[in-house]
Backbone bond lengths (Angstrom), bond angles and torsions (degrees), N, CA, C in turn:
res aa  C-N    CA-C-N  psi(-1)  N-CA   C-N-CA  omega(-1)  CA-C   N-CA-C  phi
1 X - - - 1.453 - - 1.517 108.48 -
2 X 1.212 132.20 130.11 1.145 158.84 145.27 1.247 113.81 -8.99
3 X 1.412 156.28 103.19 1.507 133.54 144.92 1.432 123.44 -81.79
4 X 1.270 111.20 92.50 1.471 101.81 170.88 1.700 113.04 -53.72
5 X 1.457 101.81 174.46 0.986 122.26 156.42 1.371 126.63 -94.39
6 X 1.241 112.42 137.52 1.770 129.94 -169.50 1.874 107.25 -56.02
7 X 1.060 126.05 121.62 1.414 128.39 178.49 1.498 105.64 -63.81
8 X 1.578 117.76 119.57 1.333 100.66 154.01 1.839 135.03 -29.56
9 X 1.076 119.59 -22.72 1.380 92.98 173.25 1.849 106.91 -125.13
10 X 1.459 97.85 41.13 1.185 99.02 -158.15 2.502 88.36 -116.92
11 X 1.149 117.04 93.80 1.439 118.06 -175.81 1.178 114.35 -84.58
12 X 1.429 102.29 119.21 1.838 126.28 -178.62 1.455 111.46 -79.05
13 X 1.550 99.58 130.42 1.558 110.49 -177.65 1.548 96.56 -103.44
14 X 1.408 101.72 104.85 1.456 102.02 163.89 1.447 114.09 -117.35
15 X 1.458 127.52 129.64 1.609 132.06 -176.17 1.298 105.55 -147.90
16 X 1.122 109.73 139.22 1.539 111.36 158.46 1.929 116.60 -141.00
17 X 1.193 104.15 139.74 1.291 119.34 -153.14 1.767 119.13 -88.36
18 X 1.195 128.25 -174.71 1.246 101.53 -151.76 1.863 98.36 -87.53
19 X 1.529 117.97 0.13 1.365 114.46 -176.84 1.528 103.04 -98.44
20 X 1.077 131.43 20.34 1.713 139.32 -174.05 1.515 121.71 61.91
21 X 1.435 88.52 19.35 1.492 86.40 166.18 1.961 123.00 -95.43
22 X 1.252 92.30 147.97 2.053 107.25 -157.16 1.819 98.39 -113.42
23 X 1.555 104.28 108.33 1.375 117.28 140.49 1.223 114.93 -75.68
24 X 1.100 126.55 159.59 2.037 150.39 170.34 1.305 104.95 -172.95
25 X 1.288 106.88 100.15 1.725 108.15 156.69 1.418 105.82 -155.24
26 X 0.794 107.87 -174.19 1.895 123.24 -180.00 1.596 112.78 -60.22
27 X 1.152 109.97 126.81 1.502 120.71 -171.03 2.077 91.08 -53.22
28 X 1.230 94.94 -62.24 1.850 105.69 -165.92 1.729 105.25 -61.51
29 X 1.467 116.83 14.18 1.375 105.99 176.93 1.457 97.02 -124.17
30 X 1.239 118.05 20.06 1.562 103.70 176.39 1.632 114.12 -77.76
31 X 1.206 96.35 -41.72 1.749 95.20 -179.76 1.846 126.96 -30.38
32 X 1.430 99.02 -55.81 1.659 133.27 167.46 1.579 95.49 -61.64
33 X 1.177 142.55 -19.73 1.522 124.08 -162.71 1.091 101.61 -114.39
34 X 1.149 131.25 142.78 2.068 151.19 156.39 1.534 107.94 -118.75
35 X 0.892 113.69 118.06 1.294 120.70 147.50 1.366 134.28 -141.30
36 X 1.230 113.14 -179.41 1.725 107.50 -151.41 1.676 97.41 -152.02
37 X 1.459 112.47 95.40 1.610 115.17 166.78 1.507 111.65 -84.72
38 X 1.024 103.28 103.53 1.592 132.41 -167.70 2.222 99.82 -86.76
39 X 1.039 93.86 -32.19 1.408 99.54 178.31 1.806 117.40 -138.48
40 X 1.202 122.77 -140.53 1.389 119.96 -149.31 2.271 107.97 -138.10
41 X 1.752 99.92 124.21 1.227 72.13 155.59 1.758 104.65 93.26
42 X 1.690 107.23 -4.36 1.733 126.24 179.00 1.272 86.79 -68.28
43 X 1.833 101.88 168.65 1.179 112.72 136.22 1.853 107.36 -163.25
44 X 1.241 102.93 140.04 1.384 116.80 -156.40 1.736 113.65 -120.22
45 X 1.366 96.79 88.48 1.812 98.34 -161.01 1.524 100.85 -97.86
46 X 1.314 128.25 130.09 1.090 137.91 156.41 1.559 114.13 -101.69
47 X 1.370 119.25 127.79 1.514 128.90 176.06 1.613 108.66 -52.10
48 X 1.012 117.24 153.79 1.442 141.53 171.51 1.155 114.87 -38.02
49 X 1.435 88.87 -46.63 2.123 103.48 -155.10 1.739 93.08 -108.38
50 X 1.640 125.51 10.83 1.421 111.05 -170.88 1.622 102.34 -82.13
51 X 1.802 111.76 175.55 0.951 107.34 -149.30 1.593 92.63 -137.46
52 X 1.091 147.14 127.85 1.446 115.18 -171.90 1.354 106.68 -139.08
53 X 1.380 139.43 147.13 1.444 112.10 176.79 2.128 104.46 -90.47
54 X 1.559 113.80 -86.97 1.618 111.94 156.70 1.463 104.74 -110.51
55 X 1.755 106.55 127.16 1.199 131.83 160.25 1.733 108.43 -113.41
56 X 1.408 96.09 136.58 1.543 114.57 155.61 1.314 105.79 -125.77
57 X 1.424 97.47 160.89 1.439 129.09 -172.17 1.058 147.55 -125.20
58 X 1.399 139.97 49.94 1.520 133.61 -131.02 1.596 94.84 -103.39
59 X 1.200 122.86 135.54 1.592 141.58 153.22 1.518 116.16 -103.15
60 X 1.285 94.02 110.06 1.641 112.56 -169.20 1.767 115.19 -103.52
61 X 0.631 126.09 2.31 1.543 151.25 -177.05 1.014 124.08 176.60
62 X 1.661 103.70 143.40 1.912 118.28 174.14 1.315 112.00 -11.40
63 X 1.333 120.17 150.02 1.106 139.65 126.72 1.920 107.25 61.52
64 X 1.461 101.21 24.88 1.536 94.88 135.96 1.373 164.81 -140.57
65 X 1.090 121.43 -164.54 1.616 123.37 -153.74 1.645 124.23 -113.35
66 X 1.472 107.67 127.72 1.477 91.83 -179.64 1.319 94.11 -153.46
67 X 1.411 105.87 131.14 1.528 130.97 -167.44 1.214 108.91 -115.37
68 X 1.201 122.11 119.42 1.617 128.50 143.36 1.167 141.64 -82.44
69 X 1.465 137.19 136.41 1.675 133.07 -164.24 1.780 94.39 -92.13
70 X 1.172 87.29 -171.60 1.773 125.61 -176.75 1.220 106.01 -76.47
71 X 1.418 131.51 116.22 1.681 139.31 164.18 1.423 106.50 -20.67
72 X 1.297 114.47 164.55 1.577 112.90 145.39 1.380 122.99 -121.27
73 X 1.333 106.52 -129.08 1.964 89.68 -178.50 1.058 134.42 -75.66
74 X 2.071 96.90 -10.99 1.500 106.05 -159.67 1.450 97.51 -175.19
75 X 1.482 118.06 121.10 1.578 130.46 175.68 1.077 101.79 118.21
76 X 1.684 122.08 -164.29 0.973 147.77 -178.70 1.609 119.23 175.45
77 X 1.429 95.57 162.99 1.679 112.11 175.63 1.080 108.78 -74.58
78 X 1.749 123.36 149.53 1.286 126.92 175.70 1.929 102.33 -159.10
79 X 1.531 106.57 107.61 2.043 72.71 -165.22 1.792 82.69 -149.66
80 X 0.835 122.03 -160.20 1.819 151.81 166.76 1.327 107.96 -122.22
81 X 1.211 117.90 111.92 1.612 111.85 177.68 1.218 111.11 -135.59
82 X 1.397 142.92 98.85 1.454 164.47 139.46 1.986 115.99 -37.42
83 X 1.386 101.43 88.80 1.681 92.95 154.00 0.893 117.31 -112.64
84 X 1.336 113.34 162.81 1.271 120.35 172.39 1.226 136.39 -113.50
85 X 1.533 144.49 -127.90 1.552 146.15 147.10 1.224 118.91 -29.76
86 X 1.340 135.50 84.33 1.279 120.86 155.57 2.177 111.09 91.75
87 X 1.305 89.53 11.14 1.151 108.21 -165.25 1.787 109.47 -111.18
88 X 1.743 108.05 156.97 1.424 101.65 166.57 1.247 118.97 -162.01
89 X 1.346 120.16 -175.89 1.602 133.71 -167.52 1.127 119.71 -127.03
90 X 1.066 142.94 79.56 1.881 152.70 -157.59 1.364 96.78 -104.89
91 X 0.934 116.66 120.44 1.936 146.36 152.26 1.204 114.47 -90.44
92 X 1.206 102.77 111.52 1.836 84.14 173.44 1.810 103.02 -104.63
93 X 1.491 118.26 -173.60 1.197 130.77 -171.56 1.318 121.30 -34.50
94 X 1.389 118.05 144.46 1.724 108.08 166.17 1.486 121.94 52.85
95 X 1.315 126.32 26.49 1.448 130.23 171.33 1.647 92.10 -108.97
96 X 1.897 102.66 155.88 1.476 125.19 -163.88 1.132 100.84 -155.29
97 X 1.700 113.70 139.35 1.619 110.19 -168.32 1.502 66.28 -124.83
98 X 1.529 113.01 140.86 1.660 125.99 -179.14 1.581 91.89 -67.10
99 X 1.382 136.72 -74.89 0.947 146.55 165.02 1.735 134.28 -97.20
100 X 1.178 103.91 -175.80 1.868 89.04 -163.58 1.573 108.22 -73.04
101 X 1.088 107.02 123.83 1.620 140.83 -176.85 1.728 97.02 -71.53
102 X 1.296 108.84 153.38 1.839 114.63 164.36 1.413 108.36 -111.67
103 X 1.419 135.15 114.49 1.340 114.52 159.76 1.687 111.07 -137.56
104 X 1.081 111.79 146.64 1.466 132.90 -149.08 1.297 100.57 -117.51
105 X 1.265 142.31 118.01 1.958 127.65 163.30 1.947 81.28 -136.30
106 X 1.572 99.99 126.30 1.508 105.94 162.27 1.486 103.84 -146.23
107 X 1.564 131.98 -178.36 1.242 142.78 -173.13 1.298 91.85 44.40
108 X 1.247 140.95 69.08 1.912 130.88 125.81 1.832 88.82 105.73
109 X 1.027 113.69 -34.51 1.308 112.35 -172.36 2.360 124.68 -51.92
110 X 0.954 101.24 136.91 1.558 96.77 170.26 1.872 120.56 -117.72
111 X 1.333 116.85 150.61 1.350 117.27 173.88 1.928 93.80 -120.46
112 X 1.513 61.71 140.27 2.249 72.19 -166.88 2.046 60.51 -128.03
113 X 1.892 82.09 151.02 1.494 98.58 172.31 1.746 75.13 -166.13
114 X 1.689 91.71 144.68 1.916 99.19 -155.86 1.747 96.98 -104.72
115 X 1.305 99.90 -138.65 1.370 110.92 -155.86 1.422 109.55 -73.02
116 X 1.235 144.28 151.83 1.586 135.57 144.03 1.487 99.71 63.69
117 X 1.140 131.48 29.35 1.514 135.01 159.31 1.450 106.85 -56.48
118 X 1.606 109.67 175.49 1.476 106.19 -170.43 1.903 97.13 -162.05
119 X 1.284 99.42 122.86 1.525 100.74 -147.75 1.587 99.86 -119.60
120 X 1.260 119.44 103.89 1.537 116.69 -165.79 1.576 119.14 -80.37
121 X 1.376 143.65 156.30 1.358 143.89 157.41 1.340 110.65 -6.67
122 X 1.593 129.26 113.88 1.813 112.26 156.74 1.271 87.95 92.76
123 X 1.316 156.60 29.68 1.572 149.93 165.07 1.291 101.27 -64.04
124 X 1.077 128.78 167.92 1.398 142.29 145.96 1.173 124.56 -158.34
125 X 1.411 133.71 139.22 0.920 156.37 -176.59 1.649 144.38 -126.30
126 X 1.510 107.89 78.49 1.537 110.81 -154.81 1.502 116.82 -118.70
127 X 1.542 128.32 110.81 1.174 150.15 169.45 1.574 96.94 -35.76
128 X 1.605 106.72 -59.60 1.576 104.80 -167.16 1.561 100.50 -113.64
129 X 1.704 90.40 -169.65 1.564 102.43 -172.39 1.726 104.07 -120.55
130 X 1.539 107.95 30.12 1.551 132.12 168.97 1.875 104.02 57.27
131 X 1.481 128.46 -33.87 1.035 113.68 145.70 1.745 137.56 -127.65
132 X 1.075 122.39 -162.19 1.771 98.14 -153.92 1.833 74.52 -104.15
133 X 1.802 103.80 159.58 1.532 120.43 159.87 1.433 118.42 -119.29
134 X 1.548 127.65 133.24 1.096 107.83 -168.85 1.484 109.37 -134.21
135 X 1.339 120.94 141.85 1.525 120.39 168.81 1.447 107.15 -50.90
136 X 1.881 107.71 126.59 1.644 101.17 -173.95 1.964 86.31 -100.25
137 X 1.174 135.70 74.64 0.804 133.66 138.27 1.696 118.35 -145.71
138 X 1.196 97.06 -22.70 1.742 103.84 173.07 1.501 116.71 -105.84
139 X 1.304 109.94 -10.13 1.604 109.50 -163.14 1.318 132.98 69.11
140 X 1.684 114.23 -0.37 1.163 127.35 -171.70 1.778 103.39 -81.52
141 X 1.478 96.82 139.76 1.673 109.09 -172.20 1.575 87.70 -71.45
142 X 1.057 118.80 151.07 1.886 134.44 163.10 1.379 118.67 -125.30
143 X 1.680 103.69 30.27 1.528 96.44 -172.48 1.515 98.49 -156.76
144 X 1.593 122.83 33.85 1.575 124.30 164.10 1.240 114.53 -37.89
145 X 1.645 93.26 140.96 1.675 110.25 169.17 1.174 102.18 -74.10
146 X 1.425 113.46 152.18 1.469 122.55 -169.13 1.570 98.55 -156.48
147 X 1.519 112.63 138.64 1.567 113.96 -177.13 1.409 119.48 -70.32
148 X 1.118 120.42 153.37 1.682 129.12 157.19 1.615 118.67 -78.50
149 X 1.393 118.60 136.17 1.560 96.34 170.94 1.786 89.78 -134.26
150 X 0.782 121.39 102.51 2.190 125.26 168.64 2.009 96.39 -80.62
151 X 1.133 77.29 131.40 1.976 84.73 -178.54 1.859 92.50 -75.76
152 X 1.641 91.79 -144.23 1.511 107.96 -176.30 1.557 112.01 -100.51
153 X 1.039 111.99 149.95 1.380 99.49 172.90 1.405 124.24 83.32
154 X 1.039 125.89 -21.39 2.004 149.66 162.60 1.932 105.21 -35.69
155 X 1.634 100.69 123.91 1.376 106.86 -179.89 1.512 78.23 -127.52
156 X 2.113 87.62 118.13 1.836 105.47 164.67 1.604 89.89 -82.58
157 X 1.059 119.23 146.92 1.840 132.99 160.55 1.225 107.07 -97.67
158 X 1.584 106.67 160.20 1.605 105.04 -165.28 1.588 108.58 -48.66
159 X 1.506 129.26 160.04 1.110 148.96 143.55 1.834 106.88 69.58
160 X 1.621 108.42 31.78 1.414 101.96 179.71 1.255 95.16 -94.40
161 X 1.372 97.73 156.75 1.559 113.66 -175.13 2.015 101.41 -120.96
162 X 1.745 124.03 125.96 0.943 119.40 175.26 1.927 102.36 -113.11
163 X 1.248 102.53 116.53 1.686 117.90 -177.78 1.615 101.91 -80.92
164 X 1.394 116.50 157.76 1.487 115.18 173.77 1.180 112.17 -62.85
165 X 1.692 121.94 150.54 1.388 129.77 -149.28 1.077 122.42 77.37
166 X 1.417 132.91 10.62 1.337 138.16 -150.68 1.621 78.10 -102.68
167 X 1.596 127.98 154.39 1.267 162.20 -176.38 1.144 114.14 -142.35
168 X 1.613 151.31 123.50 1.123 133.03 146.34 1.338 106.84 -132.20
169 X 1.865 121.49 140.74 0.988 126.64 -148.55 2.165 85.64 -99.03
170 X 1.434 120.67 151.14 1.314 145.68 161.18 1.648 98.51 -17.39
171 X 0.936 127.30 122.62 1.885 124.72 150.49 1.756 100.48 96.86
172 X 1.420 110.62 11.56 1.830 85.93 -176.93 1.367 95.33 -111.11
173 X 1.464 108.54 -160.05 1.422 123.31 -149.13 1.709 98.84 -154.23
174 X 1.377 124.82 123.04 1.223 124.38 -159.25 1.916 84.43 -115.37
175 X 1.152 117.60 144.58 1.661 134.38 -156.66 1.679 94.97 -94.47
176 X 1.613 112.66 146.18 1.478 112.65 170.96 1.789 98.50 -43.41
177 X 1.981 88.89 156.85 1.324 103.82 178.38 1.685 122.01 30.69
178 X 0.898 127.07 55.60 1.356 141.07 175.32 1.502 114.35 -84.27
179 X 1.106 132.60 151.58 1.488 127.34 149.40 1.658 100.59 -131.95
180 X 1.146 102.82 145.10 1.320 139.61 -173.34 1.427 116.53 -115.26
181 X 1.493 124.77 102.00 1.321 134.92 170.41 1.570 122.26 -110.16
182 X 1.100 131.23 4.12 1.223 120.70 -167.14 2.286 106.15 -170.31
183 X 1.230 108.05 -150.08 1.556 95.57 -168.83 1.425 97.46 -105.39
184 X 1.726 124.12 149.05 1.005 162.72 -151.95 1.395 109.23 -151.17
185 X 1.545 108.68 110.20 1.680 111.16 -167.14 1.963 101.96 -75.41
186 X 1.199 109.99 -170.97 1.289 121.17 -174.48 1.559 109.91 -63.23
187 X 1.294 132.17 -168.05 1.519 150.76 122.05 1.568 95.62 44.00
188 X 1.620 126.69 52.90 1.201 140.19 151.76 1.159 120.61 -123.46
189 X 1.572 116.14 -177.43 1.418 143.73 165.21 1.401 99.30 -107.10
190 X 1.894 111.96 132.18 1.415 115.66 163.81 1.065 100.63 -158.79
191 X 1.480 113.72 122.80 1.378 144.28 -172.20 1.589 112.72 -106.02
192 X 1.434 123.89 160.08 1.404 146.12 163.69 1.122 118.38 69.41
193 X 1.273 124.06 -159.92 1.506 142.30 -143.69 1.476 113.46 -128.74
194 X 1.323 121.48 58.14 1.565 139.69 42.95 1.554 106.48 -88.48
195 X 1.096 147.55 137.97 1.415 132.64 -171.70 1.547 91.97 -70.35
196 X 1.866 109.67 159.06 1.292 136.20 175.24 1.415 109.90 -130.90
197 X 1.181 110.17 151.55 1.158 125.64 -178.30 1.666 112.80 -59.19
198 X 1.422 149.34 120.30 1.481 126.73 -161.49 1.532 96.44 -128.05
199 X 1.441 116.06 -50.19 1.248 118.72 173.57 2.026 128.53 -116.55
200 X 1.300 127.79 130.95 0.948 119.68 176.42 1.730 139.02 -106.31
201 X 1.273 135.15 143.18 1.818 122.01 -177.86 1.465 87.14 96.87
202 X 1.178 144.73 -7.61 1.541 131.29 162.73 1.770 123.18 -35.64
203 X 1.539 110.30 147.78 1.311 104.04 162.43 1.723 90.19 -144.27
204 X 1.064 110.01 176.02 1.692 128.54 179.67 1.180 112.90 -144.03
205 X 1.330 115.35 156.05 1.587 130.34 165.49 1.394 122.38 -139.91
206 X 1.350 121.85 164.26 1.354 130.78 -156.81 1.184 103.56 -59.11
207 X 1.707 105.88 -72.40 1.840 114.63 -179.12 0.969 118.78 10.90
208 X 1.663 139.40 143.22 1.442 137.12 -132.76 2.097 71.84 -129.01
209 X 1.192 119.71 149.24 1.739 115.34 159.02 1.534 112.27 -86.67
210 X 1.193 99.91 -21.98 1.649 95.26 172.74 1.412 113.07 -70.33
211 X 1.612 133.82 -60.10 1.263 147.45 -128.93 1.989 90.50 -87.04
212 X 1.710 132.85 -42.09 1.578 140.39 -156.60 1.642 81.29 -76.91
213 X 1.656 114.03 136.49 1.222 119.38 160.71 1.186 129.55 -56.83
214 X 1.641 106.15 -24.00 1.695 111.26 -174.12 1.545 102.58 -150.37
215 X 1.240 121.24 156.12 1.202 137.32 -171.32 1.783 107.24 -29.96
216 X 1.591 108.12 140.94 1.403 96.25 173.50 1.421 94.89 -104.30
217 X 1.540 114.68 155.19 1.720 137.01 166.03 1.935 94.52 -123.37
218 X 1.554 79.16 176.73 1.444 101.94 -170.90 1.449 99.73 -53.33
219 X 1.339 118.37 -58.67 1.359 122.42 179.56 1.218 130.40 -62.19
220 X 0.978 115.82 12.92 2.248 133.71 -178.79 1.194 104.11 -105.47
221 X 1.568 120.10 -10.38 1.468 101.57 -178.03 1.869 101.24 -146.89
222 X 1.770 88.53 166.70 1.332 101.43 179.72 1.257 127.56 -71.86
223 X 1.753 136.53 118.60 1.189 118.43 -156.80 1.389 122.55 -82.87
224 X 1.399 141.81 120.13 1.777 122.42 -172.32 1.308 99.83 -83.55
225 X 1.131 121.85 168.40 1.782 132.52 -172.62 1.192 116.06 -76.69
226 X 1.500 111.27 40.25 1.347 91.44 -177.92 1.702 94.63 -137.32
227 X 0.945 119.88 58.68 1.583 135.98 -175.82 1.930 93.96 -113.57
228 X 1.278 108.47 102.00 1.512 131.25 -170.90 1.347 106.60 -147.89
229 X 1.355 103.93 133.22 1.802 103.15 160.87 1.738 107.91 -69.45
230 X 0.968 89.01 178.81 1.589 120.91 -167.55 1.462 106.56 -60.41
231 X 0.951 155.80 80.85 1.680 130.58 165.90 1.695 124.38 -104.91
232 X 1.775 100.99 119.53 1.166 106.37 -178.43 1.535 128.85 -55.96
């Protein structure tokens, strides 16, 4: 992730409280921000240049971390985000949840979601399964937290849900109402409940279909770098 530099007229809220837990974000984004250090030892950095519409923030155990990147040309973050123990939430640059996003990282676990992501209405995003399941004959848990990793370039569609173990490779596109359990190569289409792979060699772009007067083609728009074939 990127650290910009702070805009001259842009005033940094830096505090940290008497249990060692560390805010840093933009003086002019506090209004839009809540958060709640529930435990000891956080620290919750928002970039200079981020952009957010309503974010909350809950820190649910020691010592974790959740980072936000740098706006891009257009949107912003808006989500519920819960860490917990030892756990965290990394944004990197230029990603926008249209509306408020859910994402969850607890027990040690992290959700990294990369550059220029694109995060639709009703997302969710959960490391865990909020309580533990256990074999009643061995005692063995059957329901570990497990990390998220979303590459660069990743369009969630409304109401997909990514469960721990979730993988998604740079340039794909996850299908309405989807759930996501496991890895998903790059520069595809993957749809349903577990999502599947449907289409492959895909790329996408921002461009709204409502807002272009006339049909967009390949050649109507600007290409981002992430036009790759498929690799399993």
């Amino acid at each position: 992730m990127t650290q910009t530099a702070t805009p001259p007229d842009a005033a940094l809220h830096d505090v940290t409280d008497a249990r060692g837990n560390r805010l840093v974000a933009p003086a002019a984004l506090l209004p839009r921000l809540t958060v709640h250090f529930r435990a000891s030892h956080c620290l919750l950095w928002l970039d200079p240049s981020a952009r957010i519409g309503t974010l909350t923030i809950e820190f649910n155990g020691d010592h974790g971390q959740c980072r936000l990147g740098a706006a891009g040309a257009e949107g912003s973050f808006s989500g519920l985000l819960r860490v917990g123990q030892d756990s965290r939430i990394l944004v990197d640059d230029h990603t926008t949840a249209t509306a408020r996003c859910f994402i969850c990282a607890s027990e040690g676990t992290q959700v990294r979601i990369g550059r220029d992501c694109m995060l639709a209405s009703d997302v969710q995003l959960r490391c865990d399964d909020a309580h533990p399941i256990f074999d009643i004959h061995t005692g063995e848990r059957v329901n570990p937290s497990e990390d998220i990793v979303i590459g660069d370039h990743v369009w969630l569609a409304y109401g997909t849900r990514c469960m721990g173990g979730t993988r998604i490779g740079d340039g794909s596109v996850i299908g309405l109402d989807s759930i996501v359990t496991g890895p998903i190569p790059n520069n595809c289409v993957a749809v349903g409940r577990p999502a599947r792979v449907t289409r492959r060699d895909i790329a996408w772009e921002r461009p709204h279909l409502s807002h272009p007067p006339a049909r967009l083609h390949a050649d109507s728009v600007t290409r981002s770098p992430w036009w790759h074939p498929t690799r399993d």
